[in-house]
N, C-alpha and C positions, 0 to 999 in steps of 0.2 A: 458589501454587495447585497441587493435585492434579491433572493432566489426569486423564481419564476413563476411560483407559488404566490408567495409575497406579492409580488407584483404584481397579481391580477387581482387579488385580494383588496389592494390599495388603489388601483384604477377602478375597480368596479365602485370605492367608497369616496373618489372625487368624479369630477364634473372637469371636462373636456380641458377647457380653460386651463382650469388649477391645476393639472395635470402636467400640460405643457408650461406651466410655468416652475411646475418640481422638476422635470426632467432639464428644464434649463438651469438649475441653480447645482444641481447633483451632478458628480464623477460615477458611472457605472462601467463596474468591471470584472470581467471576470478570469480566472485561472483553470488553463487544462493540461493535460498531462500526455503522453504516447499511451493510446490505448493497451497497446499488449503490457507496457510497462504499467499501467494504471490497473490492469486486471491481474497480474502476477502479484502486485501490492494490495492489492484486496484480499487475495489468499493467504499473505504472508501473514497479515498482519489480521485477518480474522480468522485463520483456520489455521492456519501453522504455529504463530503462536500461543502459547495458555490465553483461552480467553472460554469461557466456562459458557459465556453465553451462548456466542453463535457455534461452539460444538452443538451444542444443545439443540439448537433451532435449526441450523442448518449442516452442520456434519452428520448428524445423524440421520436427516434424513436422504443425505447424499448414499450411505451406507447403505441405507433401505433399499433406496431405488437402483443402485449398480451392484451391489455385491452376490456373490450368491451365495457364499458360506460365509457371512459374517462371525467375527468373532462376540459373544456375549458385550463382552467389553467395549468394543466398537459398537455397537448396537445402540448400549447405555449412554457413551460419553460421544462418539462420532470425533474424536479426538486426533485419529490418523490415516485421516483424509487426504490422498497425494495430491498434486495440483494438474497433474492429469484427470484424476476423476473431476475434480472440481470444476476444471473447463467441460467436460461432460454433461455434467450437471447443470450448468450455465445454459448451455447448448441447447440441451434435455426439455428444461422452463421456457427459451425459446419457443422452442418447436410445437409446446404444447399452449402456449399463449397464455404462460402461470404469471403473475406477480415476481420480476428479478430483487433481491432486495438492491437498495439504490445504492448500497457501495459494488457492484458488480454492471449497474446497468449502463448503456454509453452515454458519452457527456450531455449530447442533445436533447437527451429525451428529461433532463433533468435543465440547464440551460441552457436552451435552444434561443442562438443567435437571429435567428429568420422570425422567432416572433418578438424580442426583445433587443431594443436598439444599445447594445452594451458600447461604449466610448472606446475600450479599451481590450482588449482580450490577450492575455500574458500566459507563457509558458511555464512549466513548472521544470521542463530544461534550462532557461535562462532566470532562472525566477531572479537571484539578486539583483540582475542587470534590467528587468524589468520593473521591479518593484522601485528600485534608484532612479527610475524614469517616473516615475511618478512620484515620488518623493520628492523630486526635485520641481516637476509641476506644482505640485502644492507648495512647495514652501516660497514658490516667487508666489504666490496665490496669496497663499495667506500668513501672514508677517510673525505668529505666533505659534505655527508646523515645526515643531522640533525634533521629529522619531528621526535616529538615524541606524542605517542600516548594522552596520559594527559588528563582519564578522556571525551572521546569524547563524551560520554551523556550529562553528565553534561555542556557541552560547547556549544550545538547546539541544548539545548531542549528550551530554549529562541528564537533561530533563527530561529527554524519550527514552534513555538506557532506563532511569528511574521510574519515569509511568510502567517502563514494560516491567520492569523485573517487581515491583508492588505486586501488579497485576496476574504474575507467575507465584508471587507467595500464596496469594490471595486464595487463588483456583485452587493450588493443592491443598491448602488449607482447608478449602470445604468440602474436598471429596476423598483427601489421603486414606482414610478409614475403611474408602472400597474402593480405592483405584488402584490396581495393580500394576499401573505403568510406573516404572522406574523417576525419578525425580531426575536425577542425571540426564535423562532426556530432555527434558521439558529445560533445564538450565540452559543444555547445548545449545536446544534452538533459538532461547534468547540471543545468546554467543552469535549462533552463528547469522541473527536476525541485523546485528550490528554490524555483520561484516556485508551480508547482502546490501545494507545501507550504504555501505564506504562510511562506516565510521570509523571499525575497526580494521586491521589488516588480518587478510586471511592466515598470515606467517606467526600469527599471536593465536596460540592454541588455548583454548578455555583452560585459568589454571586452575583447577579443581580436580580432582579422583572422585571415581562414585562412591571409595568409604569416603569421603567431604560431605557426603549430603545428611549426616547425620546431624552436623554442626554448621552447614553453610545457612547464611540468612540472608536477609535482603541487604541489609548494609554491608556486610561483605562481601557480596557481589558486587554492590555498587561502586565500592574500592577497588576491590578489580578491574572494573570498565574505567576507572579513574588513573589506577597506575596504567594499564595498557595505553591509554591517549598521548600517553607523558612519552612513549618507545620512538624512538625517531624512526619513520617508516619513511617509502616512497609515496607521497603523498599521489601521484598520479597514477602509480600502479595502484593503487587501495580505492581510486576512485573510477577505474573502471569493472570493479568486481564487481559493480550493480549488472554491465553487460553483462560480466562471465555470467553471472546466476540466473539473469534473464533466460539468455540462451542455453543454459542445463536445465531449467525448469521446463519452459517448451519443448526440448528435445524428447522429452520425455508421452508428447503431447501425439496422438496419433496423425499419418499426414491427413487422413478423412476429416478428423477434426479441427486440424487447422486451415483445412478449407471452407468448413463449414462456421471456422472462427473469424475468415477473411470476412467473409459475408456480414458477421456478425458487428464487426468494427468499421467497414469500410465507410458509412458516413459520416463519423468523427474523425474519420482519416483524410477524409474529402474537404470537410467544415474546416479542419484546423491546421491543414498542412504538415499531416504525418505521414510518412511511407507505408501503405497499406499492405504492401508487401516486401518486408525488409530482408533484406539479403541474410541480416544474422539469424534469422527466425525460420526462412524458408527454404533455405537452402544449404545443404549439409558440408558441401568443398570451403564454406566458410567458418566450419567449426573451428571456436578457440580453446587453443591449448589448457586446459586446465584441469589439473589432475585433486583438486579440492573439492569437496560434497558441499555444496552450499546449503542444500537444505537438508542439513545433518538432524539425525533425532526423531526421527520417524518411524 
């Protein structure tokens, strides 16, 4: 897919014609997500879990800007950041017309449908059944398209358990020497970053102790996440924990701000055919049952 960047870049370097005869030989497509779910994932996965970077660049200055008695610690690392402060802070950049960085900002403003004629545009709720729609276009296309789908969960829930927990060695490796947060945290939220995913089952408790962290490593965690896969679970209850967590995170989100978060999504709700305002998010008589901390380790 062309980002929208790209594509002006490459129109501005042909000529009319040539143009229109690229846009006729090419497939363009693109992939979006439920905005609240696509902003809860932003958090997760830049601010909740170890990632030394955006602590740095952006939890800390989230701390700056909301706290009033910061801890030293938080100050330095911006490390335990909730995801209520975080939509704050989203919010906050808004209002003052700052630069959002572009895993937070909405999907339009990055590709925007109204100025780029995409062929295709696929949900990251239906992803397999989308992506199989296309697969199968191409392969009556072109005689030599051989990718097939096979199970794409199953195949790369190993190899994002693996990216994250590297990624968690990594970071305390470069600051254990003056970071006084417990390493057993930092494990947990892996843990429990797999289970927000529905990879893992919430009913599979992180097996480790915090005396564990003296001798736990990266490959033994990753054996962990490997026997855990192997537990025979309820596959459909494990794949609705993404809601449960969605709806504990936001609950936590002020209602001031989740109207000023409607605001903030409603035209990628409008563009893409998502519920701008969804009964799990907005309204409270639809709370679900669940007595599990999703976003443990904080």
């Amino acid at each position: 897919m062309l980002k929208l960047e790209a594509f002006s870049d490459l129109k501005r370097d042909m000529i009319d014609q040539t143009m229109d005869n690229f846009l006729k030989n090419v497939t363009s497509f693109m992939f979006v997500r439920d905005p609240y779910g696509r902003l809860f994932s932003g958090y997760e996965h830049k601010l909740y879990n170890p990632n030394l970077s955006f602590w740095k660049s952006y939890g800390m200055k989230i701390v700056r800007s909301l706290r009033t008695n910061p801890s030293n610690m938080s100050l330095k690392f911006g490390h335990d950041v909730t995801f209520a402060e975080f939509v704050k802070y989203v919010l906050l950049q808004k209002d003052n017309n700052q630069v959002i960085n572009r895993h937070f900002t909405p999907m339009h403003q990055k590709c925007d449908p109204c100025k780029f004629p995409y062929d295709y545009i696929g949900h990251l709720e239906t992803f397999k059944d989308d992506t199989e729609y296309l697969f199968n276009k191409w392969r009556r296309k072109f005689p030599d398209f051989n990718i097939h789908f096979n199970n794409f969960e199953k195949e790369t829930v190993l190899d994002t358990a693996g990216s994250l927990i590297r990624r968690l060695f990594n970071t305390y490796n470069k600051i254990k020497s003056e970071f006084e947060y417990p390493l057993y945290n930092l494990v947990l939220r892996v843990w429990s970053d797999l289970q927000i995913r529905g990879y893992l089952s919430k009913d599979i408790s992180l097996p480790f102790e915090k005396q564990d962290m003296e001798t736990i490593t990266a490959e033994s965690m990753l054996k962990a996440v490997s026997d855990a896969l192997k537990i025979q679970v309820n596959h459909t209850a494990v794949k609705l924990q993404r809601q449960e967590s969605l709806q504990q995170a936001y609950s936590t989100v002020s209602p001031e701000d989740m109207e000023r978060l409607h605001e903030y999504v409603l035209k990628d709700c409008q563009l893409f055919g998502y519920d701008d305002r969804p009964k799990l998010l907005y309204e409270t008589g639809e709370l679900l049952e669940s007595k599990h901390t999703y976003l443990a380790g904080i």
